[in-house]
Structures are given as C-alpha cells and as structure tokens.
C-alpha positions as CSV (number, residue, x, y, z in Angstrom):
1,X,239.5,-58.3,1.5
2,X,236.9,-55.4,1.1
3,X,234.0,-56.0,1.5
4,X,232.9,-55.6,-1.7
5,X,235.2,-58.0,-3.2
6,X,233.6,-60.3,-0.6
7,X,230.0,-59.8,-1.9
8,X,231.2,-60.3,-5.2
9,X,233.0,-63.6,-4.8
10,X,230.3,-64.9,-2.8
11,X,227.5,-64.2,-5.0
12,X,229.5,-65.4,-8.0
13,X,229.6,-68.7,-6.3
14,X,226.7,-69.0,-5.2
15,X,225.7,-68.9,-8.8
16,X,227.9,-71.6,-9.8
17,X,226.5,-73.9,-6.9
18,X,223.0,-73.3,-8.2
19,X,224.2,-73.9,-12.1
20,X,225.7,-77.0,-10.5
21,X,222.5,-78.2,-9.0
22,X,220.7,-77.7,-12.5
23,X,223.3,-79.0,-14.4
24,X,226.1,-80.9,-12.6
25,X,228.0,-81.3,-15.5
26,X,230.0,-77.9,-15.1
27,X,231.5,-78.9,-11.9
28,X,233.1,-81.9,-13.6
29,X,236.5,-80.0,-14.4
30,X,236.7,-79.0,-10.7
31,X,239.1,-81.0,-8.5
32,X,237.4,-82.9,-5.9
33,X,240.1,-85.0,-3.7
34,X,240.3,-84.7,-0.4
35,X,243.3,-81.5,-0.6
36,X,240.8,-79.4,-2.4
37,X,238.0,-80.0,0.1
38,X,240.3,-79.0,2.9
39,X,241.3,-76.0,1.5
40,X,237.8,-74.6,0.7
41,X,236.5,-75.6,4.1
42,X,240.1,-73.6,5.6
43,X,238.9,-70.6,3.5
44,X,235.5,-70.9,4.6
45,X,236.5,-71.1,8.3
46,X,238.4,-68.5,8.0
47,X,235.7,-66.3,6.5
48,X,233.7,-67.4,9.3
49,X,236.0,-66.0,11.8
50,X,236.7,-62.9,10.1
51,X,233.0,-62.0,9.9
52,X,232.9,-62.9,13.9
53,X,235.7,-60.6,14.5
54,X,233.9,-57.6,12.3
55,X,230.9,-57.9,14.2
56,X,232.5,-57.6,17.5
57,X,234.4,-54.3,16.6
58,X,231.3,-53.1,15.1
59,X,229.2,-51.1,17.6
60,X,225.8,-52.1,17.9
61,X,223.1,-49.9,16.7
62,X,219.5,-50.0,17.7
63,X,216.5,-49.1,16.1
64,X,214.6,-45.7,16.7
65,X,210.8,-46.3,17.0
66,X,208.7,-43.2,16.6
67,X,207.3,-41.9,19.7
68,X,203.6,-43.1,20.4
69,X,200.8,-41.1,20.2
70,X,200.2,-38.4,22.5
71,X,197.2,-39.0,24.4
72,X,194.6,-36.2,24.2
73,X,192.6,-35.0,27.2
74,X,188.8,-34.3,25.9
75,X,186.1,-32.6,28.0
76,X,184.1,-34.9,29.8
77,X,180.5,-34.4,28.7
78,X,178.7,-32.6,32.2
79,X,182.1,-30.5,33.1
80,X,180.7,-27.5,32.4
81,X,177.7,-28.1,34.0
82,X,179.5,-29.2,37.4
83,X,181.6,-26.2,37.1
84,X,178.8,-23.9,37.1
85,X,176.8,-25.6,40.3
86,X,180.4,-25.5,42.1
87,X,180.3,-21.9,41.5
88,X,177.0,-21.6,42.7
89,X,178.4,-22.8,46.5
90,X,181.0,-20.1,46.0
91,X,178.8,-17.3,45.5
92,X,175.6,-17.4,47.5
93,X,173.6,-14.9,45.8
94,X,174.5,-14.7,42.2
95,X,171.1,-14.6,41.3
96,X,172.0,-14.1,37.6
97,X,174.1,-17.6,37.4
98,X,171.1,-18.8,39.3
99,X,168.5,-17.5,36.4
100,X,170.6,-19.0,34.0
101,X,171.7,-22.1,34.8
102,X,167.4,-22.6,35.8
103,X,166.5,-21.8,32.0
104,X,169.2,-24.2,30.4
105,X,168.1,-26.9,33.1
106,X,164.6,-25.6,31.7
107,X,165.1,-25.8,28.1
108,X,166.6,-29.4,28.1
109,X,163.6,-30.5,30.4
110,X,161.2,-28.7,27.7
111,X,162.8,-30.6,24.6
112,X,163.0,-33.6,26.6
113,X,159.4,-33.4,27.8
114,X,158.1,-32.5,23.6
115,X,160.1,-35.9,22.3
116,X,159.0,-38.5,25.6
117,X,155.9,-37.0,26.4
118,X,154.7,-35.4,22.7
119,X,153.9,-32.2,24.3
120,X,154.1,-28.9,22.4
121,X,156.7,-26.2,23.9
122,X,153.8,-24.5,25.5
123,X,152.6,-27.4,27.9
124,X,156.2,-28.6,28.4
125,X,156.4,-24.7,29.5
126,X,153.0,-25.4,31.7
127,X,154.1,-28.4,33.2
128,X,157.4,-27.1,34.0
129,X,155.9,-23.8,36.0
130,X,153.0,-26.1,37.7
131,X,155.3,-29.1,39.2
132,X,153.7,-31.8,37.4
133,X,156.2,-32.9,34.9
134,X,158.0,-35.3,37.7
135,X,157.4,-37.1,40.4
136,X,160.1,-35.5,42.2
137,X,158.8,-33.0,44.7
138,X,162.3,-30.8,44.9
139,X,162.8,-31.6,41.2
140,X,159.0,-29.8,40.1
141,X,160.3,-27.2,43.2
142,X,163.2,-26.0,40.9
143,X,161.3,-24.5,38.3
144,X,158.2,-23.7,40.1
145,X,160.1,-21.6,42.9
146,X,157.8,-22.7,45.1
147,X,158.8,-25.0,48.5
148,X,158.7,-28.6,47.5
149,X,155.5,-30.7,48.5
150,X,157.1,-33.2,50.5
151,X,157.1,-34.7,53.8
152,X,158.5,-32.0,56.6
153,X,161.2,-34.4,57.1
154,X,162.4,-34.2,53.6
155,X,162.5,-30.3,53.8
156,X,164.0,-30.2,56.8
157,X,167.0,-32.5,55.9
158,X,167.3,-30.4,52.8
159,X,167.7,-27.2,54.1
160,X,170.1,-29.2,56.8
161,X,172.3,-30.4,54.5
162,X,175.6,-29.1,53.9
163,X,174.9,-28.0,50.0
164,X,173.0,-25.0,48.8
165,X,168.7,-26.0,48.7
166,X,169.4,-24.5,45.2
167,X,172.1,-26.6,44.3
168,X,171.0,-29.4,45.3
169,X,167.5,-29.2,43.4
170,X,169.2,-28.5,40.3
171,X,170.5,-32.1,40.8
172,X,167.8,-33.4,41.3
173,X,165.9,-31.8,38.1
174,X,168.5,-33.1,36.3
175,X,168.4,-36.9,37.4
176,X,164.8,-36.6,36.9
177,X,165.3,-35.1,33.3
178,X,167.4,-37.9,33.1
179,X,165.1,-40.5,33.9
180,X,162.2,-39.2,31.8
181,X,164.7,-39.3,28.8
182,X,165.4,-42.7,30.0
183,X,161.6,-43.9,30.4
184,X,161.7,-44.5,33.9
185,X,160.1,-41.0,35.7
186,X,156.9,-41.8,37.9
C-alpha cells in the first residue's frame, strides 16, 4: 500500500475509535469474536513490520543548524595608546610623536584635573607646567620637562632602566591621571 492509502485508512479509523468512545453504540454491528480480533491484531503486526522495514531502507537525514555567530574582534580601549609608546622605543628621537603624544597625555590630565579638582583650563594648564598637579615626581616631570624631584636613587634607576626616561614617564602620568580620576592621587 502507498502511503497515502495508509494515512487515509488510518486516520479514518482513528475516527471511528474516537466516535466509539463517545458513543459505543456504532461499534455494535462490528464482529467481535475471537477470529476478528486475530485478524486485526495480524494486520496491525504486519503494519508494524512494514513501517520497521521502511525505516531501515530509508537513509537517515540530519538536521542543518545554522552556523553560530561569528565572533568579532573590537579594539581594546588603550591599543592605540600602547602602539604609539612602542613606537617611541623604535625611534629615539621622533620629537614630533614625542610633542604629540605629551599634549593628548596633557589634554586628558587638563579635563581630568577641571572635573576632580574644579579647576578652570588655565590652572589645570598651570599646574600641569609647574609639577604640582601630582604627587608623582616623574609624572609632574613629563609635562614640566624638567628632571624629576626625587631621590638620586630614583633617577638613577630611571635612566638605568632598559625603557626610554620618556616612555616610561608617560606611564607614569597616565597611572597618575588615572588615579586622580579615581580619587586616590596624593
């Protein structure tokens, strides 16, 4: 049998067992001795096995789930910044990067200085040139482009060290921008 004239037969019974649930009286016409059971339990077995056999010719499909979502690589906020120092160590004496790089440095720390401190531009500008807006000696250092006033100790394992003096004091300006942003500058 198609399988078509298989649906069909099946739902039409199925509709007669529920009309003989709601009303039992229609089923009284149908034979009910023990031959008849047989044969629809014969006819239902051998359904059974014909719908085992179908599903074992029947290749088995699988479902296609959509591929997930790409993830997307965003800039990490600071990448710039540590690109530009790392170019620094590349070229000595760019003194142009170097200008640069000192005003944004200068520019955050001015903004920064007008909202924590309430100064105007001007005395962020003042405090900025005169060292005084940190208690970081080689942090005030960076933007007063004078040597840091710090223990000769401290200078010397600065200028020891295996980074630029330059570099490594716009590093430090920027952890102490940090902290003043933060509340927690001396």
């Amino acid at each position: 049998m198609s399988r078509r004239i298989t649906a069909t037969l099946g739902a039409l019974l199925g509709v007669v067992g529920l009309a003989a649930v709601v009303a039992p009286q229609i089923t009284a016409p149908l034979p009910t001795g023990d031959a008849f059971v047989a044969f629809v339990g014969a006819v239902l077995l051998l359904g059974t096995l014909g719908q085992i056999q179908r599903r074992r010719r029947t290749e088995v499909e699988y479902a296609e789930t959509p591929d997930a979502e790409l993830a997307v690589d965003l800039p990490t906020p600071g990448d710039d910044f540590d690109r530009r120092l790392n170019r620094l160590s590349l070229t000595r004496f760019n003194e142009a990067d170097r200008h640069r790089l000192r005003e944004d440095i200068g520019e955050v720390a001015v903004t920064t200085l007008q909202r924590r401190e309430a100064y105007s531009a001007e005395e962020a500008r003042e405090a900025l040139e005169a060292g005084t807006w940190t208690g970081d000696p080689f942090a005030a250092a960076f933007f007063t482009g004078r040597a840091p006033d710090a223990e000769v100790t401290d200078r010397l394992r600065e200028l020891l060290h295996r980074e630029l003096p330059f570099k490594r004091r716009a590093v430090r300006a920027v952890d102490a921008v940090e902290r003043l942003l933060e509340g927690d500058d001396d």
